[in-house]
N, C-alpha and C positions, 0 to 999 in steps of 0.2 A: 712822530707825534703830529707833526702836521698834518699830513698826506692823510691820517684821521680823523684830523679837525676836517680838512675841506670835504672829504667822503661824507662825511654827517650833515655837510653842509650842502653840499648837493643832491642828496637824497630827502633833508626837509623841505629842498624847495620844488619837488616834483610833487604834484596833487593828484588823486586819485581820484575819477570822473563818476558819477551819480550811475547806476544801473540805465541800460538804453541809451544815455546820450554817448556820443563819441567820442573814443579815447583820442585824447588831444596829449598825454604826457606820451614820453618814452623813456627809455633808458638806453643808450647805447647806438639808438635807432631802432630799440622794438618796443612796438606797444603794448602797453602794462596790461594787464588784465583788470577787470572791473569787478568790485565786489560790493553788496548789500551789506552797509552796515545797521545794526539792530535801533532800533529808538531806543529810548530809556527808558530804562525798566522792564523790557521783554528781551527772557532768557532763550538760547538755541537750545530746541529739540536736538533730544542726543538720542541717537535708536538703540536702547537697551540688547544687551545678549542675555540669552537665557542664564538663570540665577544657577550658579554650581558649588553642587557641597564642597566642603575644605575637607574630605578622609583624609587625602592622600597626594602630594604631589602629581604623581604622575599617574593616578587612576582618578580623575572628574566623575561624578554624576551629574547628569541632569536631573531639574529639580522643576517643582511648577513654581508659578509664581508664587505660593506659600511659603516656600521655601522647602515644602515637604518633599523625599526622591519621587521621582517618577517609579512605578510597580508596575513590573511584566507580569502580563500571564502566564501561566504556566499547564504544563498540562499531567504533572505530578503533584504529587502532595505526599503531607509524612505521612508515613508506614505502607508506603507503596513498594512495592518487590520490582527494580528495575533489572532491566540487562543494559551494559554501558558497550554501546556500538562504537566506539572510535577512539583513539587516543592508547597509551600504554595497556589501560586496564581491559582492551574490547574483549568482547564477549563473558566479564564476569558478572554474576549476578549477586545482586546484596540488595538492602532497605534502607529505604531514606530516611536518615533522621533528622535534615535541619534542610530549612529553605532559605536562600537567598533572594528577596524577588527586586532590590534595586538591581542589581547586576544580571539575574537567571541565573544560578548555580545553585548546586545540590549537594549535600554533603550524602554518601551511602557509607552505610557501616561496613568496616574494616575493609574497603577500597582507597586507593589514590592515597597509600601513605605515605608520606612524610615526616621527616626527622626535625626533629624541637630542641633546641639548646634550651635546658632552664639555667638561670642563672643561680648561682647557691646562694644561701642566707647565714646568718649564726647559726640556727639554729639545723641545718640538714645540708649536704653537700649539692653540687649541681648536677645534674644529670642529662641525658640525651633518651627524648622518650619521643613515639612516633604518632602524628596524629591525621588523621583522614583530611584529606585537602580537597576543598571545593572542584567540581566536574560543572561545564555549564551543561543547561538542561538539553537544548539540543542534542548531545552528546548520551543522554540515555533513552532509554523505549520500554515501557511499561513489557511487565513479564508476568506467562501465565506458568502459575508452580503447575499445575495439575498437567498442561497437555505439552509444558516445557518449551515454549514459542513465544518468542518477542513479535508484540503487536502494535499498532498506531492506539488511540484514544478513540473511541466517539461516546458523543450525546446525545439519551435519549429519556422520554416522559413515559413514564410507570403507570401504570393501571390509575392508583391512587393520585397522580398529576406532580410526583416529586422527580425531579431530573437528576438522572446520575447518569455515571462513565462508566462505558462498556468496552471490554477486547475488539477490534472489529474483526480478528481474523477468529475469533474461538467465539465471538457473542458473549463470551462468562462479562458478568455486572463486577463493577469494581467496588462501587462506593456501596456499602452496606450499615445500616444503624451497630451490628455488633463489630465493625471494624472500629468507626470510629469510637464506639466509649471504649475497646480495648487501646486506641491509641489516645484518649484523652486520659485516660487512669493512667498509661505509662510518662506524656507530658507531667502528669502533676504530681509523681513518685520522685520525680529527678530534682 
């Protein structure tokens, strides 16, 4: 107990020297380092990280300063017929039906299934049912049904001055006005 009395005791009587003038304390024989302390009433700049959603543990999003996610581009969209270049499913072809664009993931109908524990209730038992697991988009390449070849994306301005997405290996147009009301009538049936 004493040996911490007198440590306390020779640690208050060492002073800590103004920014620029000369360190005149020591300890031991080495000289202290000097620091800037704040006046009254002015708080220290703290440099912010970017603001990250709480999903998940161990999956972060960035977020903007709104707090809203951050949204990839993408260069799919629903009811697009892809072919899946990499991973278990490569070279099968199906339709997108859900985007993920905090992340870039795609869900395609009846690829990259997965097995589902439901839990049971009173009322029905539990069961093990299989459900399509997100692919990131990198991972698939737009597909043409007619000439059966997976191509890149491009953009181009229409007669009329509307820009839509073309095959670049077959030139077929992707986005068409009777595509999408056939995919907005199947959104709003679900």
């Amino acid at each position: 107990m004493a040996g911490v009395v007198a440590l306390q005791g020779a640690m208050a009587s060492l002073s800590i020297s103004a920014p620029g003038a000369a360190s005149t304390s020591s300890f031991w024989g080495h000289p202290l380092s000097t620091f800037a302390a704040a006046p009254a009433g002015v708080k220290f700049m703290i440099k912010t990280c970017p603001i990250q959603m709480r999903l998940k543990r161990w999956e972060r999003k960035k977020c903007k300063p709104n707090s809203l996610p951050v949204l990839h581009k993408m260069h799919v969209r629903i009811g697009d017929t892809v072919q899946v270049i990499a991973g278990r499913e490569k070279g099968k072809v199906g339709e997108v039906t859900r985007l993920f664009k905090h992340n870039s993931t795609v869900i395609v109908k009846d690829l990259n299934l997965k097995s589902k524990h439901k839990k049971g209730t009173e009322d029905e038992p539990g069961e093990i049912v299989m459900i399509e697991g997100p692919i990131h988009s990198s991972n698939v390449m737009l597909y043409s049904k007619e000439k059966n070849v997976a191509s890149r994306v491009g953009h181009k301005f229409l007669e009329d001055g509307t820009k839509v997405r073309y095959l670049v290996k077959t030139g077929e147009i992707i986005d068409s006005a009777e595509n999408w009301v056939k995919v907005f009538k199947e959104g709003s049936s679900e």
